[in-house]
mmJSON file of the N, C-alpha and C atoms, coordinates in Angstrom:
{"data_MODEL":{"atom_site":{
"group_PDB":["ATOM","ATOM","ATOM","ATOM","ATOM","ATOM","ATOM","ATOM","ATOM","ATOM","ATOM","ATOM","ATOM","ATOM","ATOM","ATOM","ATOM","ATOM","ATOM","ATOM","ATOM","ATOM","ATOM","ATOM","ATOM","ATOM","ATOM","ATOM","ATOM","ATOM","ATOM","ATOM","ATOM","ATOM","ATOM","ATOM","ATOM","ATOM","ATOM","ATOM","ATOM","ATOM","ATOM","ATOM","ATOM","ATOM","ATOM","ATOM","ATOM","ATOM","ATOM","ATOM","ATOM","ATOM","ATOM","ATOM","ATOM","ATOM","ATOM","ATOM","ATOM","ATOM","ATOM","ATOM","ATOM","ATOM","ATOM","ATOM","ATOM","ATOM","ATOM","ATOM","ATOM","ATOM","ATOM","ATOM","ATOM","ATOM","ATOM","ATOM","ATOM","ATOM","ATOM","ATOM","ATOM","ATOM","ATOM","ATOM","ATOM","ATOM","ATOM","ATOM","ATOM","ATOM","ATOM","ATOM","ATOM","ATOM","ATOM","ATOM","ATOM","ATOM","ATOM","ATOM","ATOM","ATOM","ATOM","ATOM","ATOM","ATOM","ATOM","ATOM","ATOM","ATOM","ATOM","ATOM","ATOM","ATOM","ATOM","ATOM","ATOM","ATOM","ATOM","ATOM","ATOM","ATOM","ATOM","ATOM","ATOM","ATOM","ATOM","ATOM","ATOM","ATOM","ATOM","ATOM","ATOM","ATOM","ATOM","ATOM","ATOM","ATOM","ATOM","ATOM","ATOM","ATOM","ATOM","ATOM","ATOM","ATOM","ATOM","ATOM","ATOM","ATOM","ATOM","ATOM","ATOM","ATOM","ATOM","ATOM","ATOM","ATOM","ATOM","ATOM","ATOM","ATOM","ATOM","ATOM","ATOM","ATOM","ATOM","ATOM","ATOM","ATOM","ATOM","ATOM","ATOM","ATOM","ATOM","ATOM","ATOM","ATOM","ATOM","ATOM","ATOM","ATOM","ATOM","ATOM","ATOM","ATOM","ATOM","ATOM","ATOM","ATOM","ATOM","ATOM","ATOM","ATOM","ATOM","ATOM","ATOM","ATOM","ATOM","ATOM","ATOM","ATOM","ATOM","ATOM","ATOM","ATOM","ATOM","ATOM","ATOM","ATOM","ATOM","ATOM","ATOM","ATOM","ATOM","ATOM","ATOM","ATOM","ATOM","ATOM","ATOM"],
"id":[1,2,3,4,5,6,7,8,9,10,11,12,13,14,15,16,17,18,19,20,21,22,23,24,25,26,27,28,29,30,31,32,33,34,35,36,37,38,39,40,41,42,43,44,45,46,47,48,49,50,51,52,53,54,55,56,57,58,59,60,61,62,63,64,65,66,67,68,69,70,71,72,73,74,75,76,77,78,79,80,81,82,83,84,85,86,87,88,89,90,91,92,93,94,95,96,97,98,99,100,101,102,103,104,105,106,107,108,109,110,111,112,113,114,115,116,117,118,119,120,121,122,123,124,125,126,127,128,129,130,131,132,133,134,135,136,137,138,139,140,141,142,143,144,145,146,147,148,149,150,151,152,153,154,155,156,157,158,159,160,161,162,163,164,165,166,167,168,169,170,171,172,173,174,175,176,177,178,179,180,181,182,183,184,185,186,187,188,189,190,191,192,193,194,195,196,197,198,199,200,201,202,203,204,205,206,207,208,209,210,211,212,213,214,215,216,217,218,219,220,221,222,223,224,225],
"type_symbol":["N","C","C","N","C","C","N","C","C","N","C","C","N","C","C","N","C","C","N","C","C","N","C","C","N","C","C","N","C","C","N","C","C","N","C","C","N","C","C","N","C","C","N","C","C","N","C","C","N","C","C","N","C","C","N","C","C","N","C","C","N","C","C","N","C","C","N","C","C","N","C","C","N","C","C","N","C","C","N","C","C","N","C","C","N","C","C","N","C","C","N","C","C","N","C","C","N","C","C","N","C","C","N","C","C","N","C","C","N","C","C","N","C","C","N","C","C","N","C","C","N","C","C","N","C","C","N","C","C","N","C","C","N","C","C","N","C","C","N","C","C","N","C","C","N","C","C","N","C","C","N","C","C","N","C","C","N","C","C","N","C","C","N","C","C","N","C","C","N","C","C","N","C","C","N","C","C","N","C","C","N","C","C","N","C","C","N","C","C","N","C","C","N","C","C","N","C","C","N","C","C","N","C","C","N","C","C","N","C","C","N","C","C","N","C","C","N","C","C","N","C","C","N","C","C"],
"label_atom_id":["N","CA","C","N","CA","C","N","CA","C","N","CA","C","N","CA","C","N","CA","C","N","CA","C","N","CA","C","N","CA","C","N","CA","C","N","CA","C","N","CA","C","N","CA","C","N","CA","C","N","CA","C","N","CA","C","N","CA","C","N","CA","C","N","CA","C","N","CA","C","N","CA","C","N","CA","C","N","CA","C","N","CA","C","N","CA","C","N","CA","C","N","CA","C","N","CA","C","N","CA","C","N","CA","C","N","CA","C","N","CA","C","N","CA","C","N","CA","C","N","CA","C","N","CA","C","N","CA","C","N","CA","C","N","CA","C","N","CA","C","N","CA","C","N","CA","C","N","CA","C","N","CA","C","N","CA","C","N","CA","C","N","CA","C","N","CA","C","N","CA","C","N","CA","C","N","CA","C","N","CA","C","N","CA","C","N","CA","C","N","CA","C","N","CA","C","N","CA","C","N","CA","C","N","CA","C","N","CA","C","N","CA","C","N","CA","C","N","CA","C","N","CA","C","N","CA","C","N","CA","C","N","CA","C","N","CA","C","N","CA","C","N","CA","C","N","CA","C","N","CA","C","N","CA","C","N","CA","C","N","CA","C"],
"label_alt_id":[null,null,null,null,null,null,null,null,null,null,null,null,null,null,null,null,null,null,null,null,null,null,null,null,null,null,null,null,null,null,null,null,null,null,null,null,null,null,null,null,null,null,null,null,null,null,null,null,null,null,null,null,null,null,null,null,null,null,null,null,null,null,null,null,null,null,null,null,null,null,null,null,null,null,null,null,null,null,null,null,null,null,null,null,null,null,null,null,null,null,null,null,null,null,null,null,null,null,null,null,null,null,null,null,null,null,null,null,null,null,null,null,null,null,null,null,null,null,null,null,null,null,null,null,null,null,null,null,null,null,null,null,null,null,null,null,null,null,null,null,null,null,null,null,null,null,null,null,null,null,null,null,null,null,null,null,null,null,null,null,null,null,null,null,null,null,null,null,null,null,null,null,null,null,null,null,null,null,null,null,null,null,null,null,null,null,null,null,null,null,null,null,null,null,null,null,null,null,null,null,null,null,null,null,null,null,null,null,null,null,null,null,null,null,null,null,null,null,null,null,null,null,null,null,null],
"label_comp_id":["UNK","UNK","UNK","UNK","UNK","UNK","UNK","UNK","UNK","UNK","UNK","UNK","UNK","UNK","UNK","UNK","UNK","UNK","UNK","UNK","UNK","UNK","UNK","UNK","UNK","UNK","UNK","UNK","UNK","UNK","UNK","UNK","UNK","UNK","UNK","UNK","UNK","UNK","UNK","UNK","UNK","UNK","UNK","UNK","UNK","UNK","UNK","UNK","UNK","UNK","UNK","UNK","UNK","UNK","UNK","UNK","UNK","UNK","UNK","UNK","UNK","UNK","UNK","UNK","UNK","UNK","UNK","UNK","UNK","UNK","UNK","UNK","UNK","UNK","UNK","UNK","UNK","UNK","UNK","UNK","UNK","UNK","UNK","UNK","UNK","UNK","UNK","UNK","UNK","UNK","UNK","UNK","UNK","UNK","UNK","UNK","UNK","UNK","UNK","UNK","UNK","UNK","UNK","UNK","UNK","UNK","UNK","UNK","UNK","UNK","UNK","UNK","UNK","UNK","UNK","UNK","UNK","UNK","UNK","UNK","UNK","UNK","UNK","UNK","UNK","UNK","UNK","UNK","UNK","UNK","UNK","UNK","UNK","UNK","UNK","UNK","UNK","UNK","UNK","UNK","UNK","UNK","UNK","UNK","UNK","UNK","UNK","UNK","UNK","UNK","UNK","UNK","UNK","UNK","UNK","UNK","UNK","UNK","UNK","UNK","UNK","UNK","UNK","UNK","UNK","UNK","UNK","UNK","UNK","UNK","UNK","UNK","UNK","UNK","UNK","UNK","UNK","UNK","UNK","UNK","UNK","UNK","UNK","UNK","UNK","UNK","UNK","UNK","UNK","UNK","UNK","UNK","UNK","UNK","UNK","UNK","UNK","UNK","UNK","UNK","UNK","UNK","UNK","UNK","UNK","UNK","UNK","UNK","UNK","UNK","UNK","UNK","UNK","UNK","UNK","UNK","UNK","UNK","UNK","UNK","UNK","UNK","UNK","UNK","UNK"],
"label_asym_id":["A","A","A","A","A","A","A","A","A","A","A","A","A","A","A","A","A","A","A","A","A","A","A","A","A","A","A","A","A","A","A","A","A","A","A","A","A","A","A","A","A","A","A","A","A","A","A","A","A","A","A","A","A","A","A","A","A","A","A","A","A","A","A","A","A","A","A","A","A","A","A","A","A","A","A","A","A","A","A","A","A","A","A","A","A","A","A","A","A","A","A","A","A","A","A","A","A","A","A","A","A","A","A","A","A","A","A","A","A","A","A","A","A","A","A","A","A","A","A","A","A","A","A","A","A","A","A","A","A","A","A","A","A","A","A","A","A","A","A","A","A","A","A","A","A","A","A","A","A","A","A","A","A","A","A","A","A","A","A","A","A","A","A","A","A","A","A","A","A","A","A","A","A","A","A","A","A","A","A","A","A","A","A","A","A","A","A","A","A","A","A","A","A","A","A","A","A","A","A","A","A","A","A","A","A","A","A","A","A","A","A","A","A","A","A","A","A","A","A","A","A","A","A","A","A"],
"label_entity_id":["1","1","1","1","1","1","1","1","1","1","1","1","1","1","1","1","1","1","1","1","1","1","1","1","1","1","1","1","1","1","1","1","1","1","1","1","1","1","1","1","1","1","1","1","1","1","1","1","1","1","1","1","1","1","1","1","1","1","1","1","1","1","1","1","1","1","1","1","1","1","1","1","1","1","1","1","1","1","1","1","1","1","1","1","1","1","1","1","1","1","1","1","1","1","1","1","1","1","1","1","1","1","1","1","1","1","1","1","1","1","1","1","1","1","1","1","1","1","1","1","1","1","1","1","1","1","1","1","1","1","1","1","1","1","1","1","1","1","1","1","1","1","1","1","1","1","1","1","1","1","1","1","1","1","1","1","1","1","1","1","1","1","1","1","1","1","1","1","1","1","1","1","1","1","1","1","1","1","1","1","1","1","1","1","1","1","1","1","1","1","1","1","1","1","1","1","1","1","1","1","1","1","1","1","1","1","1","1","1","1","1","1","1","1","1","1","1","1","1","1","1","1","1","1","1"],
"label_seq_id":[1,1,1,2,2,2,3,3,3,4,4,4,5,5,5,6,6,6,7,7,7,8,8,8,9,9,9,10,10,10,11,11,11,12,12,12,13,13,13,14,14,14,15,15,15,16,16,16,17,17,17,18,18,18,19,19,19,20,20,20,21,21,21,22,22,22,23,23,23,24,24,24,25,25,25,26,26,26,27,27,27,28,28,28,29,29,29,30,30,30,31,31,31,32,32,32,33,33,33,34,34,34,35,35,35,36,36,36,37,37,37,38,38,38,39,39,39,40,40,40,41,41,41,42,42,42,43,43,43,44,44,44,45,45,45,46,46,46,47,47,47,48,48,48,49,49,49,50,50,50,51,51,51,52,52,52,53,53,53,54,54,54,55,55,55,56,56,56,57,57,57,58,58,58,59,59,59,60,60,60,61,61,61,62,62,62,63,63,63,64,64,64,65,65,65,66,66,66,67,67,67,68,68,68,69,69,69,70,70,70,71,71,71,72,72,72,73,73,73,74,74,74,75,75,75],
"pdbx_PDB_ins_code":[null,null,null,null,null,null,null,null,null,null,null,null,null,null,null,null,null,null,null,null,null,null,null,null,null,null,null,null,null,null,null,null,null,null,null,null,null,null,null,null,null,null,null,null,null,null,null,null,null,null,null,null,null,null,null,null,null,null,null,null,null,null,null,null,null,null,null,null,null,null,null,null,null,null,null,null,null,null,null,null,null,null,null,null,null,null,null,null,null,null,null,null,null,null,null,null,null,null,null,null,null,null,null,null,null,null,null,null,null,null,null,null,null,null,null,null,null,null,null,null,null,null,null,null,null,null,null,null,null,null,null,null,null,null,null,null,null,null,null,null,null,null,null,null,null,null,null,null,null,null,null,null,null,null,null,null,null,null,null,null,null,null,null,null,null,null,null,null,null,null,null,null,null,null,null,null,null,null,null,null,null,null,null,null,null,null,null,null,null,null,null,null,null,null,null,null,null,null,null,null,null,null,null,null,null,null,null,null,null,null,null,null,null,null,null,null,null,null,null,null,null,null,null,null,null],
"Cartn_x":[-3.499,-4.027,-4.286,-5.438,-5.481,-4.926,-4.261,-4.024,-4.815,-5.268,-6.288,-6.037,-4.663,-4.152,-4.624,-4.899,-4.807,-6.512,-6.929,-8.608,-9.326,-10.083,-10.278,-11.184,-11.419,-12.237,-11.114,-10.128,-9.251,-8.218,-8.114,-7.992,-5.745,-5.416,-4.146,-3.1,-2.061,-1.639,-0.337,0.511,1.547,2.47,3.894,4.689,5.301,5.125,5.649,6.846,7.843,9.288,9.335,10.47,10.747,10.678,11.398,10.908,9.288,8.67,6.66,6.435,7.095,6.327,6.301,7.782,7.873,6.994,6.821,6.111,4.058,3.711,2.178,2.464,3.482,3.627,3.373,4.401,4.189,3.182,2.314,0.975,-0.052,-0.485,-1.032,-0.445,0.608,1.024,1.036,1.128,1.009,2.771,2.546,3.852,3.331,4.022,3.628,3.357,3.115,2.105,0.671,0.263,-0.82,-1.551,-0.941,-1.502,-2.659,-3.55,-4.191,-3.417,-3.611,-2.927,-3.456,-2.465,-3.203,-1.882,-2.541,-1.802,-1.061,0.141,1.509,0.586,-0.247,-1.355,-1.866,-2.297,-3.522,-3.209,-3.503,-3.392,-3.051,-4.039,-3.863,-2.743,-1.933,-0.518,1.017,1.273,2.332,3.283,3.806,4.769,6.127,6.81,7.87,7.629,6.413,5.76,6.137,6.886,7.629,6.9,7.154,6.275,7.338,6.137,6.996,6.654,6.824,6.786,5.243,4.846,3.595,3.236,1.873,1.404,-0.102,0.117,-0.695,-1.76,-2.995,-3.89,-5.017,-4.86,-5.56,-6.717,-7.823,-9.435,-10.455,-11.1,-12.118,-12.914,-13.723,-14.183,-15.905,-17.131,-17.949,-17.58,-17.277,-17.366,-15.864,-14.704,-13.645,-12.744,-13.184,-12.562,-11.999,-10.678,-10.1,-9.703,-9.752,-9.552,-7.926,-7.121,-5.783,-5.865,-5.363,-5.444,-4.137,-3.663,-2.346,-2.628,-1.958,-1.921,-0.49,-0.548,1.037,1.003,1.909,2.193,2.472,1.847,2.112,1.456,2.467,2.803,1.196],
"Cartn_y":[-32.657,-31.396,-31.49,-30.723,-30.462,-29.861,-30.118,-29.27,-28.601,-27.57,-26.912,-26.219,-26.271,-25.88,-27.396,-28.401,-29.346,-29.697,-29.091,-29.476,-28.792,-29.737,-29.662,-27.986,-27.327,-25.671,-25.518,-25.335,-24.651,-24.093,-22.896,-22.745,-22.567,-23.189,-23.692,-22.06,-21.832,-21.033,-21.054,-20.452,-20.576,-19.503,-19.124,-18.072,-17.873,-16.315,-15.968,-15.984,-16.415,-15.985,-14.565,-14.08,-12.661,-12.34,-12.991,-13.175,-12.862,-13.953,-13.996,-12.537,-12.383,-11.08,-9.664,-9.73,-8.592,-8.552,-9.61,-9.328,-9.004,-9.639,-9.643,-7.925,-7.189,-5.874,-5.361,-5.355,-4.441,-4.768,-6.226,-6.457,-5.196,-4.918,-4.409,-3.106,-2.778,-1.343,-0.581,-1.99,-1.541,-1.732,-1.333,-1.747,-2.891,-3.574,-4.922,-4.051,-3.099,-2.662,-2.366,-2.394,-2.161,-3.227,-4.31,-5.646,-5.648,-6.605,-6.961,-7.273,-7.833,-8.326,-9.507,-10.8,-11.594,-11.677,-12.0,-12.202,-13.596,-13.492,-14.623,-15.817,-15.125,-16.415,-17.275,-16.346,-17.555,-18.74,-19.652,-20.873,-21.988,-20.984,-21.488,-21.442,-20.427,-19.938,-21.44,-21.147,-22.538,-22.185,-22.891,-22.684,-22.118,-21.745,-21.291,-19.98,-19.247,-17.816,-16.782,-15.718,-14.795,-13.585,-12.979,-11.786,-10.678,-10.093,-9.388,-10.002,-11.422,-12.177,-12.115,-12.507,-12.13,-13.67,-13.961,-15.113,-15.181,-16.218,-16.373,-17.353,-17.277,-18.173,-18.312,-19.772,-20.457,-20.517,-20.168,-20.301,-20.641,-21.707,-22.426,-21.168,-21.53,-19.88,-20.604,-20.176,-20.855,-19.872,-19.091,-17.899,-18.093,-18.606,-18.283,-19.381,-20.254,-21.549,-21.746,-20.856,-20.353,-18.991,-18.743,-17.256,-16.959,-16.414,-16.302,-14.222,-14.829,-12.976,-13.646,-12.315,-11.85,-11.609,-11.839,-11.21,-11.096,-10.018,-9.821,-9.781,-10.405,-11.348,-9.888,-9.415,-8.917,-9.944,-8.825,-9.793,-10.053],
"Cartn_z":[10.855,10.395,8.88,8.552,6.703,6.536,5.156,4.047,3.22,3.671,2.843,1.869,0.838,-0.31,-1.405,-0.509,-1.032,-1.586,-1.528,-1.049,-2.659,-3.21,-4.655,-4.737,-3.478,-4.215,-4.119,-3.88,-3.964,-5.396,-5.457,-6.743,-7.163,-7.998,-8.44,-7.79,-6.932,-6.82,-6.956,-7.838,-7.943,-8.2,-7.156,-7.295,-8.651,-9.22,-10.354,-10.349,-11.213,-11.495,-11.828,-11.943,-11.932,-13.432,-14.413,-16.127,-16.43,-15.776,-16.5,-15.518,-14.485,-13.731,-14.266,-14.593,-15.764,-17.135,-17.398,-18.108,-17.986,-16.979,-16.572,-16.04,-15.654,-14.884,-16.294,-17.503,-19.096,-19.389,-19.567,-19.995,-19.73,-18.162,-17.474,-17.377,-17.354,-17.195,-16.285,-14.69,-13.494,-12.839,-11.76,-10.729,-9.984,-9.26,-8.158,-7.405,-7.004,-5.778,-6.045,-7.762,-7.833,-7.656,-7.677,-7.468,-6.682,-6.046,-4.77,-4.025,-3.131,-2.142,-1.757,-0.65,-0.395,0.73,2.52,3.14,2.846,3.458,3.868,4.556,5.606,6.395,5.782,4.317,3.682,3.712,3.797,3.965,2.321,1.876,0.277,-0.344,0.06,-0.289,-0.164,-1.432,-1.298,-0.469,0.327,1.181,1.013,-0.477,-0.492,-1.104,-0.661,-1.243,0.429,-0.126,0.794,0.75,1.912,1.384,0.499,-0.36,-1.953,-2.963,-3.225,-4.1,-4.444,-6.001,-7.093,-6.643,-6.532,-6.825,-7.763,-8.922,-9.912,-9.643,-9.492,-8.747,-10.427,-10.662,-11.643,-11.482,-11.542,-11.241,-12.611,-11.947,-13.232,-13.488,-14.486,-14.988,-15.683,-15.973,-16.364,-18.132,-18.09,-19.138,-19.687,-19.472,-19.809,-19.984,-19.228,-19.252,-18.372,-18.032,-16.981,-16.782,-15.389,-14.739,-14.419,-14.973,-14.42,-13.197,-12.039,-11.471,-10.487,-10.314,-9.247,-8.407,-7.425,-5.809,-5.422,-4.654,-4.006,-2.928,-1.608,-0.707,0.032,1.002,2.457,3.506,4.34,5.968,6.863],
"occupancy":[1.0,1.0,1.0,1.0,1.0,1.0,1.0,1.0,1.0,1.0,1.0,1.0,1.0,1.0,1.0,1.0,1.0,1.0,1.0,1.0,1.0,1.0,1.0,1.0,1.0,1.0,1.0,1.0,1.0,1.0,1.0,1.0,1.0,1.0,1.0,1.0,1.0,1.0,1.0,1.0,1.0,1.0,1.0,1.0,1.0,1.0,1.0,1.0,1.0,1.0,1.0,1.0,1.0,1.0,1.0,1.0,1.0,1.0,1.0,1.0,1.0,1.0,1.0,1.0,1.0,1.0,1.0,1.0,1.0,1.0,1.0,1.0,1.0,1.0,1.0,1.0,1.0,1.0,1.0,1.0,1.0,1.0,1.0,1.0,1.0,1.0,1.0,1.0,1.0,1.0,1.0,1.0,1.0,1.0,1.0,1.0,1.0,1.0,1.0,1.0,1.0,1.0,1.0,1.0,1.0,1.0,1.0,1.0,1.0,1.0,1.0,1.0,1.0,1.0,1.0,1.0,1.0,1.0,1.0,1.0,1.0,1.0,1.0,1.0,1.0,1.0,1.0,1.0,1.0,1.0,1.0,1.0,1.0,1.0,1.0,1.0,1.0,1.0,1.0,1.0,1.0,1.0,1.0,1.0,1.0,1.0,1.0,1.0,1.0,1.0,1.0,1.0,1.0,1.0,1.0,1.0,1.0,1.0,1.0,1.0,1.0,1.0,1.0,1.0,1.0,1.0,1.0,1.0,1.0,1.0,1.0,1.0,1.0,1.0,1.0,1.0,1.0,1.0,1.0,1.0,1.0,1.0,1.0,1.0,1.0,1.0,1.0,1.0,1.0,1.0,1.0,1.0,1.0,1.0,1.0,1.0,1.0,1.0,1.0,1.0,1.0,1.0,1.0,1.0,1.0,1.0,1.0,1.0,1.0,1.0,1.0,1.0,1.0,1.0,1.0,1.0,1.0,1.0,1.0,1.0,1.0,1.0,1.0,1.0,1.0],
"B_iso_or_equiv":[0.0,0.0,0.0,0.0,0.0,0.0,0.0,0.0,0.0,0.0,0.0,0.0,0.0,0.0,0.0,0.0,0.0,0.0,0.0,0.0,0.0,0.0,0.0,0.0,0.0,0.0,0.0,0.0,0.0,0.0,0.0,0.0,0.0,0.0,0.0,0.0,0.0,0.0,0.0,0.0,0.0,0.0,0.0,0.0,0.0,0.0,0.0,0.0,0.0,0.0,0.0,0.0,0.0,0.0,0.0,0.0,0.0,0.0,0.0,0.0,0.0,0.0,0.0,0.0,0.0,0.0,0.0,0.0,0.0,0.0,0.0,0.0,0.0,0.0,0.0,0.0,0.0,0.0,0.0,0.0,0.0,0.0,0.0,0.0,0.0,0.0,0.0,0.0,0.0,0.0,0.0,0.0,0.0,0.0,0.0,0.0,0.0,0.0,0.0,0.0,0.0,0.0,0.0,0.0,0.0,0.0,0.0,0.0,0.0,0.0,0.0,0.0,0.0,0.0,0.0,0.0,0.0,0.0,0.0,0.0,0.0,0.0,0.0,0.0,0.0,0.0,0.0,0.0,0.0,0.0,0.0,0.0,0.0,0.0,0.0,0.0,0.0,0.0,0.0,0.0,0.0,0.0,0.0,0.0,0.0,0.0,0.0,0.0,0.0,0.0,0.0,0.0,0.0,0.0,0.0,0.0,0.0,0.0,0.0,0.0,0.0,0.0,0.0,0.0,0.0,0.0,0.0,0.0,0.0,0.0,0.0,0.0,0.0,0.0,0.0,0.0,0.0,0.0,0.0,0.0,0.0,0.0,0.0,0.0,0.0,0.0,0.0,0.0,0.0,0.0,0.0,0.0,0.0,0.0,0.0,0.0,0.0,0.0,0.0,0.0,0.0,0.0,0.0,0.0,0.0,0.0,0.0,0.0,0.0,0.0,0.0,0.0,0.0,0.0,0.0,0.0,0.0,0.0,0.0,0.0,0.0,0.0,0.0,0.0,0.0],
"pdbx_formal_charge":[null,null,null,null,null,null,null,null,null,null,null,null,null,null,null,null,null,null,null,null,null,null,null,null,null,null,null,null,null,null,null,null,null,null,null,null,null,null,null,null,null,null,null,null,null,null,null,null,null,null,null,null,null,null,null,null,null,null,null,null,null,null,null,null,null,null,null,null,null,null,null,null,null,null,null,null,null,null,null,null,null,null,null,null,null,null,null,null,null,null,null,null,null,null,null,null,null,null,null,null,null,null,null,null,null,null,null,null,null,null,null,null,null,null,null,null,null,null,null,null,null,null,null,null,null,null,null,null,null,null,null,null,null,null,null,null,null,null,null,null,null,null,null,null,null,null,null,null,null,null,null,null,null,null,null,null,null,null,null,null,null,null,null,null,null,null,null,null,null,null,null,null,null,null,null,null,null,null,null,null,null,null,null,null,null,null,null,null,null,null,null,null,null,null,null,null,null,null,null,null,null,null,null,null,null,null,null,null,null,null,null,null,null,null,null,null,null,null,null,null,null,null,null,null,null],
"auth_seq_id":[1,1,1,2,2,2,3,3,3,4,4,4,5,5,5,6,6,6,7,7,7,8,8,8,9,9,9,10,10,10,11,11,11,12,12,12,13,13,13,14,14,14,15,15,15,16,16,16,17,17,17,18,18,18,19,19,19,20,20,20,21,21,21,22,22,22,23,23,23,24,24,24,25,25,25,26,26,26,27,27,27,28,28,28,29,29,29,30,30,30,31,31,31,32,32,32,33,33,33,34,34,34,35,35,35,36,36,36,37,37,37,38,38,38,39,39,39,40,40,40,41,41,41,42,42,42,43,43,43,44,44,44,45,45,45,46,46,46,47,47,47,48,48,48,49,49,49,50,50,50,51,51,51,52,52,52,53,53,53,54,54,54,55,55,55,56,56,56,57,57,57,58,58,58,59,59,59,60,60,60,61,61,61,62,62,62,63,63,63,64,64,64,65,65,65,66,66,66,67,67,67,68,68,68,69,69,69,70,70,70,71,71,71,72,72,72,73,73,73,74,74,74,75,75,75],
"auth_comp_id":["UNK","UNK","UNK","UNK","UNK","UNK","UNK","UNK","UNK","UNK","UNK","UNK","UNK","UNK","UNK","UNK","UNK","UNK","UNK","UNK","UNK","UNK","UNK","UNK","UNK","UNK","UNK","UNK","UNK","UNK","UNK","UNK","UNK","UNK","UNK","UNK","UNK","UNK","UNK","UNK","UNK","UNK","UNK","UNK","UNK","UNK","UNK","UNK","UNK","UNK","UNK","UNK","UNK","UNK","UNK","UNK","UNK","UNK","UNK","UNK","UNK","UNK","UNK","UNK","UNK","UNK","UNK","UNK","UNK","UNK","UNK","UNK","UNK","UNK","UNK","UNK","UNK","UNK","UNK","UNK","UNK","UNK","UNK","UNK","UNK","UNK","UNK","UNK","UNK","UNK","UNK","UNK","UNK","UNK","UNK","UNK","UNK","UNK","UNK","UNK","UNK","UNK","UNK","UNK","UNK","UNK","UNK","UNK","UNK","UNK","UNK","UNK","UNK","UNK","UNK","UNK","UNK","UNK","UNK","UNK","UNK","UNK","UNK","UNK","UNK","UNK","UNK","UNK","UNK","UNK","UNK","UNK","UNK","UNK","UNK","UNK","UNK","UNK","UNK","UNK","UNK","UNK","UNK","UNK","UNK","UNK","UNK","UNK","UNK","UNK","UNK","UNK","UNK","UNK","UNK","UNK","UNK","UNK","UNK","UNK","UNK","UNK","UNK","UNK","UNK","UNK","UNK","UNK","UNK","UNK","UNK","UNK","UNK","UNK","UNK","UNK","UNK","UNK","UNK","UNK","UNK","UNK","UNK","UNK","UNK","UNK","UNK","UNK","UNK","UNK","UNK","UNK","UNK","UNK","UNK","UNK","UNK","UNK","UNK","UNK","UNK","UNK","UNK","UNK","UNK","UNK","UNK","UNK","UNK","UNK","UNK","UNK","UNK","UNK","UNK","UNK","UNK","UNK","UNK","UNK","UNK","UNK","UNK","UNK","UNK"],
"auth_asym_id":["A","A","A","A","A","A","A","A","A","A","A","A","A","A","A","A","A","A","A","A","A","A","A","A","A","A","A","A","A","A","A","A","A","A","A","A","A","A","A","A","A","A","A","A","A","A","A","A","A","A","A","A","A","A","A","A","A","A","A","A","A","A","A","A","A","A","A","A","A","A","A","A","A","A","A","A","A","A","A","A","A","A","A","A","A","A","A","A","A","A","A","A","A","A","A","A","A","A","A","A","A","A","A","A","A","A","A","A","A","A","A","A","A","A","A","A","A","A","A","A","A","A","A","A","A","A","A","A","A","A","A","A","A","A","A","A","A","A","A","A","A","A","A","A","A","A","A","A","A","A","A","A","A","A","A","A","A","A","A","A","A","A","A","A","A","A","A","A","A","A","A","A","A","A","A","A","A","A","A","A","A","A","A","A","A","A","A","A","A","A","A","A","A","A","A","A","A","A","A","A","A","A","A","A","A","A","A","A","A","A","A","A","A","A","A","A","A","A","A","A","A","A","A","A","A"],
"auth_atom_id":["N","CA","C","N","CA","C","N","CA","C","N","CA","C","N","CA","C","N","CA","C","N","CA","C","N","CA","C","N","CA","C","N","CA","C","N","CA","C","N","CA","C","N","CA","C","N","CA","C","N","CA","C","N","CA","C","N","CA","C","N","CA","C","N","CA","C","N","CA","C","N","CA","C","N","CA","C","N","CA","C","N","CA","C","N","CA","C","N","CA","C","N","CA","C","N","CA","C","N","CA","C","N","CA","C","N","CA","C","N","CA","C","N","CA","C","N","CA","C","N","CA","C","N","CA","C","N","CA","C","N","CA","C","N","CA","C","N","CA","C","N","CA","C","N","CA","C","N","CA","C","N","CA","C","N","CA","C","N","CA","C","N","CA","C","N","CA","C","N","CA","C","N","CA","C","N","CA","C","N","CA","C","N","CA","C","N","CA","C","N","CA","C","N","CA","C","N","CA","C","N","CA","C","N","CA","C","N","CA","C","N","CA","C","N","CA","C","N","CA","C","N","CA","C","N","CA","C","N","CA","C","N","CA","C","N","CA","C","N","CA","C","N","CA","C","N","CA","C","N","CA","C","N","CA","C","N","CA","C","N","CA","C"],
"pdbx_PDB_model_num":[1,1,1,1,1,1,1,1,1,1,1,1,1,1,1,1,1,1,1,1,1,1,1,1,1,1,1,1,1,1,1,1,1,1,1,1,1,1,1,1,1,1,1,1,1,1,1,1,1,1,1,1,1,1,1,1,1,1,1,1,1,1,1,1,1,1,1,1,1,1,1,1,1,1,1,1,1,1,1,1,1,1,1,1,1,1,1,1,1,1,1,1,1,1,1,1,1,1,1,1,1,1,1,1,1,1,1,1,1,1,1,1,1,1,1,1,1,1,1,1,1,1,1,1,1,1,1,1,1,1,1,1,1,1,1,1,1,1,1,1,1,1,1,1,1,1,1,1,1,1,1,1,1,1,1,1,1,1,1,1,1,1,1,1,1,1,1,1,1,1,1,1,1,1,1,1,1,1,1,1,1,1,1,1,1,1,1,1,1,1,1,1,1,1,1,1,1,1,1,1,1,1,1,1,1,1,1,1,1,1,1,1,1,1,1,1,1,1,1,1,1,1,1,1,1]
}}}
């Protein structure tokens, strides 16, 4: 089977610690529910991502260099 986390479109995803989360939450001035969302299914999702838990997904950017955005993990 592929690994399709592994597969070069794929963009860098990685679970927030509870420290950087607090802080991207005061940045923004939201709660983790204002987040997006991204299901537990996705495939892209690293394997030790629970649902609840913030995940930070790295994206090339033509304008920015790079794109940093959140998603929060429902079932």
């Amino acid at each position: 089977m592929v690994d399709v986390s592994e597969h070069e479109l794929v963009p860098e995803h990685n679970v927030l610690d509870d420290e950087d989360l607090e802080d991207v939450l005061q940045e923004y001035n939201i709660d983790r529910t204002d987040l997006p969302k991204i299901k537990r299914a996705d495939p892209a999702l690293p394997d030790e991502a629970d649902v609840g838990d913030v995940i930070e997904i790295v994206r090339d950017s033509r304008t920015t260099d790079q794109a940093v955005v959140y998603r929060l993990v429902v079932e």
